[in-house]
N, C-alpha and C positions, 0 to 999 in steps of 0.2 A: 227540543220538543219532539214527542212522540205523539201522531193524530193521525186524521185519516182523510187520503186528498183523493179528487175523484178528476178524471183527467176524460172530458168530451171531446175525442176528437174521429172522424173516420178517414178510410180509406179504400181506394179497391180503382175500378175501373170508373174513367170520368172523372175520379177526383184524385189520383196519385195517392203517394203513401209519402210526403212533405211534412204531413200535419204530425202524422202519427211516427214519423224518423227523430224529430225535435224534441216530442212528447215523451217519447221513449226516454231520450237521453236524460231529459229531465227526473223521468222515473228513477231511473238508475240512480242518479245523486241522492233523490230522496230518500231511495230506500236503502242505500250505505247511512246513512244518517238517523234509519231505526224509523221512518214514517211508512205508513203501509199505504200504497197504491195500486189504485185500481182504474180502468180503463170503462167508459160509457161511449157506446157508438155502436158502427156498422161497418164492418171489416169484409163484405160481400165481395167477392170477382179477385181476390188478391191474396192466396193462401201465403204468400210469402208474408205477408204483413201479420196475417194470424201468429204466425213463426216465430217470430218477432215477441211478442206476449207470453206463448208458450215455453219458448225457451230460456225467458225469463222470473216464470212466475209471474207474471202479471194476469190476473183476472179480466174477464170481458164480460159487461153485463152489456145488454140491447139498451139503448136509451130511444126513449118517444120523443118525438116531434114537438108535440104540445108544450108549449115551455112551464104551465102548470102541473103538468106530469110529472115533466121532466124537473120540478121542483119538490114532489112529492115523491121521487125515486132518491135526491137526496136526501130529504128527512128520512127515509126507508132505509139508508144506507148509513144514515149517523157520520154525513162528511162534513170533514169542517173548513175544507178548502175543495173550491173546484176551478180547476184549469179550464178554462175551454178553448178550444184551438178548430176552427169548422169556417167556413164560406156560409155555409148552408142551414144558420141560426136564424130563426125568428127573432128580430127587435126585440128588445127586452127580457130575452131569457135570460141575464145578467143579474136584469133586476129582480126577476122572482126567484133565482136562487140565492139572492143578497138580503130578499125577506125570509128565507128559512133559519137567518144566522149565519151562514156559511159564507163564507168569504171566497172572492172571487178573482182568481188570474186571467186576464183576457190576451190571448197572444196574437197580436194581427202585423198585419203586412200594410201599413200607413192607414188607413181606411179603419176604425171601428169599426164600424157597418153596425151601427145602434146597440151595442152592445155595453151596458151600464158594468162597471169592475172596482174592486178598492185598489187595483195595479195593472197595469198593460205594461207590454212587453213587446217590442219592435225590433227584431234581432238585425235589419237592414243596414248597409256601408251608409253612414252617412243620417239615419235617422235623428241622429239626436239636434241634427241643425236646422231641419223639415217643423214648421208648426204642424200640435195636433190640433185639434179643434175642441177637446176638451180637457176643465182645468181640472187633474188627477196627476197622480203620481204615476211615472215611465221610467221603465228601462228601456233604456234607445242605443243602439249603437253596436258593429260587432263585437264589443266589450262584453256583452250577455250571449252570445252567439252560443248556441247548446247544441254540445257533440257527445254522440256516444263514446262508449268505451272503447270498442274496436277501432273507433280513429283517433281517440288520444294516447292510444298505449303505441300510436306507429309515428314515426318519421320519416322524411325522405332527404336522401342524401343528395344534394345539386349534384348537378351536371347530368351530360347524355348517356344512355346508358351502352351504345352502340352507336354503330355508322346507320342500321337503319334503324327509324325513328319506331316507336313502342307507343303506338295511342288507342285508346278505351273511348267508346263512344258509348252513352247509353242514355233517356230518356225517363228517369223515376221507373219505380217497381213495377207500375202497371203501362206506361209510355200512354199515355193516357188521350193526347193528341194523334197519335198512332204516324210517329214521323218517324222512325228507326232506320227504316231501310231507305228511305229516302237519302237522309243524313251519310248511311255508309257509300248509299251509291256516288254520294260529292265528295267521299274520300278519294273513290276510285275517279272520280274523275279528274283528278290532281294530276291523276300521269305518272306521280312519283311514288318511289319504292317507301314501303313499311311495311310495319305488321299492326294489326290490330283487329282487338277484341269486344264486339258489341254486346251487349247485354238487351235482351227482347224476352218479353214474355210472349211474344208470339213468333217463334223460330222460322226465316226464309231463308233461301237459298239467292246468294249474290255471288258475283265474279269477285275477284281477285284475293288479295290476301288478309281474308278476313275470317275469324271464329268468329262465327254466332252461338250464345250458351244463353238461358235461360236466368231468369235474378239468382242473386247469388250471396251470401251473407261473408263471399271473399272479395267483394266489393272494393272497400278498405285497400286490403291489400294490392289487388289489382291498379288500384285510385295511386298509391303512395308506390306503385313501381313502374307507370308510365311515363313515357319524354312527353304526351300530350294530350288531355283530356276534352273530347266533346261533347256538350252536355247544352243544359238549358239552367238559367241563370233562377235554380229554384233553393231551396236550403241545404241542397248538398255543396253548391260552389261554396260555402263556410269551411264544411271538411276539407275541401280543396286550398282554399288559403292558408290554413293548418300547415297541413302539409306539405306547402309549395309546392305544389303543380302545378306546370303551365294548363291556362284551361283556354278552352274556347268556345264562345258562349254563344246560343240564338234564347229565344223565349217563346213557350207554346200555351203560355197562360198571360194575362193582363197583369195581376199582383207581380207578377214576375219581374217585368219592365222596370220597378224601380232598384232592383239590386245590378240588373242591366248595365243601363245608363251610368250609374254611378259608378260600375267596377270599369265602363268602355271608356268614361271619361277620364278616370284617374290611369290609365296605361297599365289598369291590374289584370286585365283579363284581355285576350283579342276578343274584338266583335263582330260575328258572324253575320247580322243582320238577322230578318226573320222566316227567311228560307235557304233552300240548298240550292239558290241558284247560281246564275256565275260568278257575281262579287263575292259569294263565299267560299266559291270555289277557288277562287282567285287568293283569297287569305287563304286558306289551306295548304296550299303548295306552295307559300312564304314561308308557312309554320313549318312543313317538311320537311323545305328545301334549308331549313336555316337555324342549326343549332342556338347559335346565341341569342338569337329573335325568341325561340322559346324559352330558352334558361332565363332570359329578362323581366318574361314574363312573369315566371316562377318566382325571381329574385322581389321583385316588386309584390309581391301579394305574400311570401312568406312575412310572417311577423302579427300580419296585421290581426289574428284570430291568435290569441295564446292560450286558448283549451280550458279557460277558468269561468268563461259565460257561465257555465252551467252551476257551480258554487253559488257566484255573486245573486246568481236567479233564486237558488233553493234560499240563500240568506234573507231575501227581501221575503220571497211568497211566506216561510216558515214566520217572519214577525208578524204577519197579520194576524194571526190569531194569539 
């Protein structure tokens, strides 16, 4: 099929770039497969996440609030599919872009949040066993998990890559919680030797052996050449199982929590807790101090994401129409 999808999601400060990292990736399959997409939101406070669009050809039109607007922006547009992917939807904008004809993907993190779809999409460990509350068709499970290109063209090879440990800590495009240096300051306060590279959009000055660099679309590779990843349990820990990387996980948003739990409980991920205080500091310099603790990690979570989510996704949303 060749048609025309229209993809609601934002990003920027306050709200990360989660929504529109997943969207993205979905872009990308649709449009190898000859559908033309285009982007509706507000990409304000997060010029990296513009980047993202730009460098891809993808279109960004401002979409309104009003959910009858915002259904007369898609008859304006001639879409015949609209993704939405947002927190930040009025109830029932679903259902007025489902009276224009256009058909609707609704991508959520367990919670609809009133949102009417002919498919939802729950990319979450473990959703497909979680009842929804409504009776529709779902993709559930990291089986749909959608990764861009840049992290399915990489692999990582097990094992350590040195005597000292290689970890990346970083918080989404916009760190959004504003907890970065926090985070790096519980690295240092491990005691133990590394190196490591934080990602902040807002550059400070810390002790010990740490780059601070600004978002980065070397991400990716950065992600797939670390011994240990810290981060927050939001849609990038999928890229992370990809790739086996050992990760380490806290949460600085609520939706978060359920990819959390399920990765702390299954021994896929260590769990940080939900500050840099001393029990997380205390897991940290286990992680440090303790190659095969991490490689375990890694070993346990490679597999479980096989890079195909995003096919299986474009196959189901492309039948609706």
């Amino acid at each position: 099929m060749t048609g025309r999808v229209g993809v609601r999601c934002d990003a920027g400060a306050g709200r990360g770039v989660g929504h529109l990292v997943r969207c993205v990736a979905l872009a990308e399959e649709l449009r190898g497969r000859g559908v033309e997409v285009g982007f509706l939101g507000d990409l304000a406070g997060s010029a990296w996440a513009r980047a993202q669009l730009l460098a891809r050809g993808l279109p960004l039109v401002p979409a309104p609030a009003d959910p009858e607007r915002l259904a007369e922006l898609v008859r304006d547009l001639r879409l015949d599919v609209v993704v939405l992917d947002s927190y930040d939807l009025a109830p029932g904008t679903g259902a007025r872009i489902r009276a224009t004809g256009a058909a609707v993907l609704a991508i959520v993190d367990g919670d609809p949040l009133g949102q009417e779809a002919d498919l939802y999409l729950d990319q979450n460990l473990g959703a497909e066993l979680r009842p929804f509350p409504l009776l529709a068709e779902r993709l559930a499970g990291v089986r749909y998990a959608l990764l861009r290109d840049s992290v399915r063209r990489l692999r990582r090879a097990p094992g350590p890559r040195g005597e000292v440990p290689r970890v990346l800590c970083f918080f989404g495009g916009t760190d959004s919680a504003g907890v970065t240096s926090a985070w790096a300051g519980a690295l240092n306060a491990t005691g133990l030797p590394f190196h490591a590279t934080v990602v902040s959009p807002r550059l400070f000055a810390v002790e010990g052996p740490i780059t601070v660099i600004p978002p980065t679309d070397r991400l990716p590779q950065l992600m797939a050449e670390a011994d240990l990843v810290l981060t927050a349990a939001g849609s990038t820990i999928w890229e992370l199982l990809y790739l086996g990387v050992p990760a380490a996980l806290t949460w600085v948003a609520a939706n978060q929590l359920i990819g959390y739990e399920a990765l702390a409980a299954g021994g896929i991920a260590a769990a940080l807790g939900p500050d840099p205080g001393q029990a997380a500091v205390e897991v940290l310099a286990r992680l440090l101090g303790d190659a095969g603790l991490r490689e375990e990690y890694g070993r346990r979570g490679s597999g479980l994401v096989d890079g195909k989510g995003r096919e299986r996704v474009a196959d189901a949303l492309l039948s609706l129409r």
